[in-house]
C-alpha positions in Angstrom: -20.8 4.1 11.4 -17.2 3.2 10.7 -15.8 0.8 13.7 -12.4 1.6 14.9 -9.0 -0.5 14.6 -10.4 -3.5 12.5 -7.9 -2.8 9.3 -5.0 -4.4 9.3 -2.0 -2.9 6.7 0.1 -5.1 4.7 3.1 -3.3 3.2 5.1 -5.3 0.8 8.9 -4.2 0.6 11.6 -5.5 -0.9 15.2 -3.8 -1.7 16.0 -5.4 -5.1 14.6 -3.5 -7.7 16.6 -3.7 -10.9 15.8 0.2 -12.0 16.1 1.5 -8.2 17.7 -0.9 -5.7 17.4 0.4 -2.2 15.0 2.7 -2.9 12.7 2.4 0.0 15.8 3.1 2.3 16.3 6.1 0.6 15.9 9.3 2.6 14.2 12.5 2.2 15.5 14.7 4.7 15.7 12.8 8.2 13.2 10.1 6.6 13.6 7.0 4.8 11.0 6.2 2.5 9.5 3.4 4.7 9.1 5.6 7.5 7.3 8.2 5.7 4.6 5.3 4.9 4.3 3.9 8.2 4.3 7.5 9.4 2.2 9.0 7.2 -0.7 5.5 7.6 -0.3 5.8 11.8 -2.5 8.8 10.8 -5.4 6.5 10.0 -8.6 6.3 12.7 -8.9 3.0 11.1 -5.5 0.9 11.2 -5.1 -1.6 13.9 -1.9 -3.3 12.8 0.5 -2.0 9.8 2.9 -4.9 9.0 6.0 -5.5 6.4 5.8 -7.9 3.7 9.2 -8.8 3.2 10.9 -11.7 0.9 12.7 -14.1 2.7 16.2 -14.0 0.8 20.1 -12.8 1.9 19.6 -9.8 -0.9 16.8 -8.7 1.3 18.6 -9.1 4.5 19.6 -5.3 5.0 16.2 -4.2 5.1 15.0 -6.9 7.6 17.8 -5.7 10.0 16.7 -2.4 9.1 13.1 -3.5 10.6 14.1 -5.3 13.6 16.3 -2.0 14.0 12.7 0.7 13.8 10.7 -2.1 15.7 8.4 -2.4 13.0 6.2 -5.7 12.5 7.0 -7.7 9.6 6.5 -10.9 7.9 9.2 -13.0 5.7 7.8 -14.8 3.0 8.2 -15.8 -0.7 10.1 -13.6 -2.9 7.7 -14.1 -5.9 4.4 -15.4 -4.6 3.6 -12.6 -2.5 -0.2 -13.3 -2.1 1.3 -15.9 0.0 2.9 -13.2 1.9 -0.5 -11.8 2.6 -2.6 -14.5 3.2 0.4 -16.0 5.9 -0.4 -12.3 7.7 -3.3 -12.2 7.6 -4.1 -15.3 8.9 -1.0 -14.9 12.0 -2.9 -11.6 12.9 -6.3 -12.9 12.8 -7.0 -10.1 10.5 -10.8 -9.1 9.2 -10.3 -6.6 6.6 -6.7 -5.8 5.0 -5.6 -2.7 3.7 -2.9 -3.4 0.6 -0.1 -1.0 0.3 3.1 -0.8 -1.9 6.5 0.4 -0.9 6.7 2.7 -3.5 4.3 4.8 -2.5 5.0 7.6 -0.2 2.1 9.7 -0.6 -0.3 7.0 0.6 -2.7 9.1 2.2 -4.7 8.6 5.8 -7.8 10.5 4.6 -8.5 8.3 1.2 -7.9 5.4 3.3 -10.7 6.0 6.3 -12.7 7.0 3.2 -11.9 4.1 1.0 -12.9 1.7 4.4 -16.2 4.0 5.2 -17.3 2.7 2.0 -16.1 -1.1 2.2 -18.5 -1.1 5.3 -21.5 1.0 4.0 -21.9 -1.3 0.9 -20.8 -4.6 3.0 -18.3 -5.4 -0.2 -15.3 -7.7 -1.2 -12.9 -5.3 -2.5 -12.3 -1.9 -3.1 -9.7 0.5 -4.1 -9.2 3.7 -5.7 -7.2 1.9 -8.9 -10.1 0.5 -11.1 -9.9 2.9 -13.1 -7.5 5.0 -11.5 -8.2 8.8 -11.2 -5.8 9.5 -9.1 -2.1 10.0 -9.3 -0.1 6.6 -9.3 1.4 6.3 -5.9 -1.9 6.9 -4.1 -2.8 3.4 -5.2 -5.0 1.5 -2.1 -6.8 -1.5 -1.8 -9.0 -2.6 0.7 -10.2 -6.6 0.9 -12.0 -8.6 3.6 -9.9 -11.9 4.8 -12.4 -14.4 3.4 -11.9 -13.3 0.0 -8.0 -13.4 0.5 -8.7 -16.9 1.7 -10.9 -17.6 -1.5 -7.9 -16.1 -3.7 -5.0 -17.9 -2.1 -7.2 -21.3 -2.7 -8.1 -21.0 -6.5 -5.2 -19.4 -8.3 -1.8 -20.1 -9.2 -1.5 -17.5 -12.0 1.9 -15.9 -11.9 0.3 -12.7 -12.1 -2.0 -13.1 -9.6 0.6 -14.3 -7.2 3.1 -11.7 -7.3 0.6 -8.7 -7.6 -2.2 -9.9 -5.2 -5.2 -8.6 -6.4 -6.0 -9.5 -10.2 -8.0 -12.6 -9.4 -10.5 -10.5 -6.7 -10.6 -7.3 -9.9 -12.0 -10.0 -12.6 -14.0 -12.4 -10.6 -17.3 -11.6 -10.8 -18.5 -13.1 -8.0 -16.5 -10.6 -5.8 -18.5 -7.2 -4.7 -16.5 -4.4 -5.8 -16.4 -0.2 -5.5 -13.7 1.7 -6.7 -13.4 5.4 -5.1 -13.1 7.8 -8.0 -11.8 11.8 -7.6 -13.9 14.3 -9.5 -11.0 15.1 -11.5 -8.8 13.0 -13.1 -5.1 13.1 -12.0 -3.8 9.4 -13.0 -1.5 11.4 -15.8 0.6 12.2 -12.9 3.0 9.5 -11.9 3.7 10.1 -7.5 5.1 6.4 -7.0 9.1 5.6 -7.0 10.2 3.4 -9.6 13.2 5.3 -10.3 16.1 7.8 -9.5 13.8 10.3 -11.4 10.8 9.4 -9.7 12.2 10.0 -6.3 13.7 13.7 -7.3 10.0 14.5 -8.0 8.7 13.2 -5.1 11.3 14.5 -3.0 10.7 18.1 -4.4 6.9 18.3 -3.8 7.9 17.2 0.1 9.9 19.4 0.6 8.5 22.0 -1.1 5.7 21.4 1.6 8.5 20.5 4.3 6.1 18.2 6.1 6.0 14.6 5.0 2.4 14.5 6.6 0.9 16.9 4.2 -2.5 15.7 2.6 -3.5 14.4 -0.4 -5.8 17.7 -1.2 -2.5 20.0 -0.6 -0.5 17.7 -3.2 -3.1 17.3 -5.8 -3.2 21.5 -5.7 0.2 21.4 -5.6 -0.2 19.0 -9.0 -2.1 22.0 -10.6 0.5 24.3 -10.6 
């Protein structure tokens, strides 16, 4: 059995993309994109803390006011070494398992999460996610890691890669225990994550062609069918 409120979600943001600057301020309808997230993973039976990432720069300084502003909890750290970002969390909140999510991802989904963790706890593992290989659509991307392999991570790498995308080091190291959840069919094909201004029109159509920012990832992936 699953115990309640012991995952803690990290949600790195920033507003300087080159391709799409801004574009987790960006609305659809009444909602910025960060609020659909934080909205959308409140939903979880299995979140105790859900905490912005957030480089610690003037160009950035916009969407910390815009934090302080919704009362959301965040964290100021390294523009490019982000794992430092994490681990720095992680170790102020005393956190046991971390959830890792992406700004860019609105459909993050409270379901694959609770059943993502279910697992991480039944097999007693290091990481898991739902992106190794993905079967999903991009922008459903989780990833789910206890704090002692964070720990492990931030002490034995200084590869650029593995400092501004987190993970890498816990995918190829063998000595971490790993599951990856898999969907019976395969949707990665379909991009769902906001990278650009066409990215968001699509994702802004399938919400509102639901008009409820809450709808589930089973509804979309029909949707996706079409």
């Amino acid at each position: 059995m699953v115990r309640k409120r012991e995952l803690d979600c990290f949600i790195q943001a920033r507003i300087t993309s080159k391709r799409f600057p801004k574009k987790v301020l960006k609305k659809i309808k009444e909602n910025t994109i960060l609020e659909i997230i934080f909205k959308r993973l409140s939903l979880s039976k299995n979140i105790r803390k859900i905490v912005f990432l957030i480089p610690k720069n003037k160009k950035n300084l916009p969407l910390l006011k815009y934090l302080i502003k919704k009362k959301y909890k965040y964290i100021c750290g390294s523009e490019k070494n982000v794992l430092s970002r994490y681990y720095t969390a992680a170790k102020k909140y005393k956190s046991k398992y971390i959830l890792r999510v992406t700004s860019d991802c609105p459909f993050v989904d409270s379901q694959l999460i609770d059943q993502l963790f279910k697992k991480f706890i039944k097999k007693n593992i290091n990481y898991a996610s739902n992106t190794n290989p993905p079967s999903f659509p991009d922008g459903f991307d989780i990833e789910i890691f206890d704090f002692q392999s964070l720990k492990k991570t931030f002490e034995n790498t200084n590869n650029k890669s593995d400092l501004e995308h987190v993970t890498p080091f816990l995918i190829r190291n063998k000595s971490f225990k790993r599951f990856n959840l898999k969907h019976m069919k395969d949707y990665s094909k379909h991009k769902l994550s906001i990278d650009t201004q066409e990215d968001y029109i699509r994702v802004k159509k399938i919400f509102n062609f639901f008009n409820n920012i809450l709808i589930d990832y089973k509804n979309v992936l029909k949707k996706l069918n079409y």
